[in-house]
C-alpha positions as a Python dict, from the first residue, in 0.01 Angstrom:
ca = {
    (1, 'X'): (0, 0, 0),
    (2, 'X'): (260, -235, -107),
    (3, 'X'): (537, -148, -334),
    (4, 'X'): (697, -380, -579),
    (5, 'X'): (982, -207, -801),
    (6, 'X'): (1166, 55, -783),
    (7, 'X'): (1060, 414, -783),
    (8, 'X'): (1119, 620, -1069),
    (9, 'X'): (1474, 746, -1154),
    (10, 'X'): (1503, 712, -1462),
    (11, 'X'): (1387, 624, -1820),
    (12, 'X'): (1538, 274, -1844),
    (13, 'X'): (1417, 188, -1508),
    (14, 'X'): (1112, -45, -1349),
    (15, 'X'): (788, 160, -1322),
    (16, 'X'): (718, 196, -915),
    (17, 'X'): (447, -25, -909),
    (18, 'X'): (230, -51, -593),
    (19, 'X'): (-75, -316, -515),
    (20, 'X'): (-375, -205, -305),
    (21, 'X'): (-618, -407, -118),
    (22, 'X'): (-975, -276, -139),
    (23, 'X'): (-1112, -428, 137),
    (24, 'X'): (-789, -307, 361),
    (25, 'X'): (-822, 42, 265),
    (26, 'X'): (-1190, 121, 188),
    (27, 'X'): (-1254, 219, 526),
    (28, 'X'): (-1038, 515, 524),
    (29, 'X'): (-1249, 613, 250),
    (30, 'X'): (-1532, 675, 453),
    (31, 'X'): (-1309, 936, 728),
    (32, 'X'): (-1430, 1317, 731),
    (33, 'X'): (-1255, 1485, 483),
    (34, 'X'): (-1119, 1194, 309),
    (35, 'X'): (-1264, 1305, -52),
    (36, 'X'): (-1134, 1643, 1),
    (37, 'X'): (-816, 1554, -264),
    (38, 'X'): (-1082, 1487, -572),
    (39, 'X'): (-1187, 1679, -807),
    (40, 'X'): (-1552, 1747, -826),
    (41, 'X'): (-1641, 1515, -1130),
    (42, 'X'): (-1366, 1238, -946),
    (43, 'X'): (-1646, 1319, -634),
    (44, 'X'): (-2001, 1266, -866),
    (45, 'X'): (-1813, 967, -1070),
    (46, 'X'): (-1787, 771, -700),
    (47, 'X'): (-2130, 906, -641),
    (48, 'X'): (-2314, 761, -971),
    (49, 'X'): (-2172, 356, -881),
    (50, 'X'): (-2492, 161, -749),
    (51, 'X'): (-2250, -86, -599),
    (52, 'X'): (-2051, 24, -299),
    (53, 'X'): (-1842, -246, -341),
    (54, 'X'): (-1766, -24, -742),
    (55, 'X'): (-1755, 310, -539),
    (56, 'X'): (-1489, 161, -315),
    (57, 'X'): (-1255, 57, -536),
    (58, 'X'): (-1288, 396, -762),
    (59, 'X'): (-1219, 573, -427),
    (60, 'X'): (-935, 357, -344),
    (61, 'X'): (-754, 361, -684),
    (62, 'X'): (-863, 749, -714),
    (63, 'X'): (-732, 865, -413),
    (64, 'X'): (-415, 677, -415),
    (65, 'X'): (-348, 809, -735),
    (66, 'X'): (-333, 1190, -634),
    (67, 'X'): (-139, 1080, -305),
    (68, 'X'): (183, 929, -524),
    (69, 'X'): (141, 1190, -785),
    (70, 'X'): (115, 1466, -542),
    (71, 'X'): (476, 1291, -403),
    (72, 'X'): (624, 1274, -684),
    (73, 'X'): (518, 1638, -891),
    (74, 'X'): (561, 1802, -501),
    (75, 'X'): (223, 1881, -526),
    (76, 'X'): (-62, 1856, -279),
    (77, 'X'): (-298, 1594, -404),
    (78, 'X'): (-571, 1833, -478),
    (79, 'X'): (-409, 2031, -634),
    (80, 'X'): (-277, 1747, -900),
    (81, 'X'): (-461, 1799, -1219),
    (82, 'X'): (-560, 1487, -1464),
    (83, 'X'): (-657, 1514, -1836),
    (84, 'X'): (-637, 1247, -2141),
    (85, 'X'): (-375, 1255, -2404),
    (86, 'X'): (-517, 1262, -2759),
    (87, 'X'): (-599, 920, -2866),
    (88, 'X'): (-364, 762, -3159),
    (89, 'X'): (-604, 614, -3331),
    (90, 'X'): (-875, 887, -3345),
    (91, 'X'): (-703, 1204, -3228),
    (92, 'X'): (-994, 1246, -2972),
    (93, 'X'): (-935, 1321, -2579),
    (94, 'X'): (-924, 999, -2478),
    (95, 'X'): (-610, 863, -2472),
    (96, 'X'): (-367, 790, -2207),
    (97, 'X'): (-463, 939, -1896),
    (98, 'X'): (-196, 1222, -1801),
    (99, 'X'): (-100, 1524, -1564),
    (100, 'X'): (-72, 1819, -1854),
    (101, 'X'): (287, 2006, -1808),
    (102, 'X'): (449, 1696, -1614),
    (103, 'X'): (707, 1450, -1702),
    (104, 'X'): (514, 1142, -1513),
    (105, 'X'): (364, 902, -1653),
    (106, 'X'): (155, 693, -1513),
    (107, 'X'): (-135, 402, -1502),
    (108, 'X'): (-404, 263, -1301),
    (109, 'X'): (-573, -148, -1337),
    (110, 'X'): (-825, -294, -1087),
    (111, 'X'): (-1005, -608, -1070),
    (112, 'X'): (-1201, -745, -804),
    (113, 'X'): (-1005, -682, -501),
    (114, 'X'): (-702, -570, -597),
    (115, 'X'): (-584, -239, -758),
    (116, 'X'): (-266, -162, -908),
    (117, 'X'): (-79, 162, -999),
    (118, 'X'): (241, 227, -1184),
    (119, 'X'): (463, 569, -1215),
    (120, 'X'): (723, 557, -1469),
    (121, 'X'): (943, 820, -1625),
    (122, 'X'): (810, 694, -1960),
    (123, 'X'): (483, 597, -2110),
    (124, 'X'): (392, 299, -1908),
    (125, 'X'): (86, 93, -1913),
    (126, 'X'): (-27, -173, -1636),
    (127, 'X'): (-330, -428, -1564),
    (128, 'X'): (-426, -701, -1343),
    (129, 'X'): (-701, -968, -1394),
    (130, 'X'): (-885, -1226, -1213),
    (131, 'X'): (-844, -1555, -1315),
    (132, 'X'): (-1163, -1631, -1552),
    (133, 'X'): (-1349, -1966, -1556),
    (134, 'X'): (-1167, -2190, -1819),
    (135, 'X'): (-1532, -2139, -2049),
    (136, 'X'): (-1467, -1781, -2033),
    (137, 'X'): (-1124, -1799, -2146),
    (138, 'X'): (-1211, -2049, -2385),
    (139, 'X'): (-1453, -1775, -2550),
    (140, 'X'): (-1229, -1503, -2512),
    (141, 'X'): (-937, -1619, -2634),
    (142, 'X'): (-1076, -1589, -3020),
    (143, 'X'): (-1042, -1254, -3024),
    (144, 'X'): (-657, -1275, -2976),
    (145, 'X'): (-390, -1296, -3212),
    (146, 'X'): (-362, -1613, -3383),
    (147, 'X'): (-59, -1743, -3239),
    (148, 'X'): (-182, -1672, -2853),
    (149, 'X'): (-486, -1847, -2992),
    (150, 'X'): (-284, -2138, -3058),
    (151, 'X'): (-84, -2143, -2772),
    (152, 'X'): (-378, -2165, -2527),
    (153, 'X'): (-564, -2378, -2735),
    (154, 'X'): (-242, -2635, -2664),
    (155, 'X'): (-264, -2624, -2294),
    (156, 'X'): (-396, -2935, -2253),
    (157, 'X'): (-482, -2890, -1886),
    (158, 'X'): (-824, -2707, -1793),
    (159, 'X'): (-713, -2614, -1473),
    (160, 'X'): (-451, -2414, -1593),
    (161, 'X'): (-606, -2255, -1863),
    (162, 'X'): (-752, -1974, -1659),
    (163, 'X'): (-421, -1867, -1524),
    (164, 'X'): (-241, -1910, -1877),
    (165, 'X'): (-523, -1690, -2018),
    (166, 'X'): (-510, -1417, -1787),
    (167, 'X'): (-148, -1393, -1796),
    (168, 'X'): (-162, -1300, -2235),
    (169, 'X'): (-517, -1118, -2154),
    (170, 'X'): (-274, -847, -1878),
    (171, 'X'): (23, -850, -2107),
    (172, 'X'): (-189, -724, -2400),
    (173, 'X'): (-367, -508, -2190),
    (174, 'X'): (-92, -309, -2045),
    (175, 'X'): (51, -268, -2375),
    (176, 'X'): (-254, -131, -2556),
    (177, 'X'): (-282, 124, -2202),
    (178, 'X'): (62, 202, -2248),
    (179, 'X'): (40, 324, -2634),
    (180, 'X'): (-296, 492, -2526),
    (181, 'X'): (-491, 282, -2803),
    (182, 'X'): (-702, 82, -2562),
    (183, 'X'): (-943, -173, -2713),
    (184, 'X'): (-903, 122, -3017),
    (185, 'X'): (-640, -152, -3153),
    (186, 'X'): (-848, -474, -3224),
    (187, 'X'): (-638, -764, -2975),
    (188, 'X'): (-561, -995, -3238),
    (189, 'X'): (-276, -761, -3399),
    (190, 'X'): (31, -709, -3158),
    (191, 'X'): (151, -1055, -3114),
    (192, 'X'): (246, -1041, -2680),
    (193, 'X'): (253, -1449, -2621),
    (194, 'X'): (46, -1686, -2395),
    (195, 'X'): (361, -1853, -2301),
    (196, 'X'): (566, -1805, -1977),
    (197, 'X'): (762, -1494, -2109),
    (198, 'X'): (613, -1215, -2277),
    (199, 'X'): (708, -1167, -2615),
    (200, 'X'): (934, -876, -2756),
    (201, 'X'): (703, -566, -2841),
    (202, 'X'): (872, -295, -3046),
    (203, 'X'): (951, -6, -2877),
    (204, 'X'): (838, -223, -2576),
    (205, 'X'): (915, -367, -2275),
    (206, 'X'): (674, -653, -2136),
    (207, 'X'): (708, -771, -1780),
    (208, 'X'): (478, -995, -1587),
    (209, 'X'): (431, -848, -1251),
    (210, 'X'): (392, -1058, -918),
    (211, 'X'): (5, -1050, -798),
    (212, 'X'): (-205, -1208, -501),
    (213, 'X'): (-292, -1566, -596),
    (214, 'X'): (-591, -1593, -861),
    (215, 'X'): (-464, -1272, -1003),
    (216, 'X'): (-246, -1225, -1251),
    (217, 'X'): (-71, -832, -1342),
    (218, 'X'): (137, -698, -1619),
    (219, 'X'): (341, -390, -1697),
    (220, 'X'): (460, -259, -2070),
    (221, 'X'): (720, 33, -2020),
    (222, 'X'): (780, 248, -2319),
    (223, 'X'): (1206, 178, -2453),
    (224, 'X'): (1338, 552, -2568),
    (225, 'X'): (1524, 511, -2877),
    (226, 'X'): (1843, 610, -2974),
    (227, 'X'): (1756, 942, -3120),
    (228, 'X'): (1555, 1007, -2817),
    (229, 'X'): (1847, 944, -2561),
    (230, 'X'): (2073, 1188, -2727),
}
């Protein structure tokens, strides 16, 4: 595990952001007793994957998660217990994923190899992408909003469309995790920019994160408001 930022002291500050390697860490998964932290439905979710190459990373990601939680709360990892936060778009139980009673906040992204978690004192929201193929940007990007639309429709080399793209396609991402909306907010409304820095979000902070190469990650990090602070 490889940590990138700061942990978390504070609701101003960086999440703690930490990047995983499956392939370095699946092994462990695989030790006597090394499932022992998850919950029984964590246990028959990593069951269910046909892929172990799926099953992996969900044991990876999973059990990394308790381990920094059960640091931070002062908790054994077992003993950390994870719900959903009401949506805000539907009110349902599937929001945000969050540790009822506790002030941490936190968020979880994988893609291919790679997974990436982030702790925050705040609601915080993170993801990380592989670079598509420049046709499956191309077809993606109409679902954004129409300025990112226009932006990557302007880079004018393919070759860097891929990395352009997955740069907006993390940024909105982490923001729509962070507000606990998901893909409940249609992509083409919160404007979050396809150019080299993220846009400003209301009540937002964007931040590009630094990733392995043909990956690119982003973080959005709740700002407190005035009101809030006092």
């Amino acid at each position: 595990m490889t940590s990138v930022a700061p942990g978390i002291d504070g609701p101003a500050s960086s999440p703690a952001v930490h990047v995983l390697r499956v392939s370095e860490q699946a092994a462990a998964t695989r030790a006597p007793g090394a499932l022992a932290p998850l919950s029984e439905e964590e246990r028959e979710r990593a069951a269910a994957f046909v892929r172990p190459v799926d099953r992996d990373r969900y044991l990876v990601a999973h059990l990394a998660l308790r381990r920094e939680l059960g640091v931070l709360l002062d908790l054994d990892p077992a003993q950390v217990r994870l719900a959903r936060a009401d949506c805000p778009v539907c009110e349902g139980p599937h929001g945000r994923p969050i540790v009822p009673g506790n002030p941490v906040h936190f968020s979880l992204s994988h893609a291919g190899d790679v997974v990436l978690l982030a702790f925050a004192a705040v609601p915080v929201g993170v993801d990380i992408e592989e670079f598509p193929t420049a046709g499956t940007a191309r077809e993606t990007m109409t679902a954004l909003h129409p300025r990112e639309q226009a932006e990557l429709a302007a880079v004018a080399d393919t070759a860097a469309l891929p990395l352009v793209f997955a740069r907006c396609w993390t940024r909105k991402e982490a923001y729509l995790k962070g507000t606990g909306t998901g893909l409940g907010e249609d992509p083409s409304i919160t404007y979050v920019s396809a150019l080299e820095d993220p846009a400003p979000v209301p009540g937002w902070r964007l931040s590009d994160l630094p990733a392995p190469s043909g990956y690119a990650a982003a973080s959005a990090l709740r700002q407190l408001t005035a009101h809030e602070v006092g």
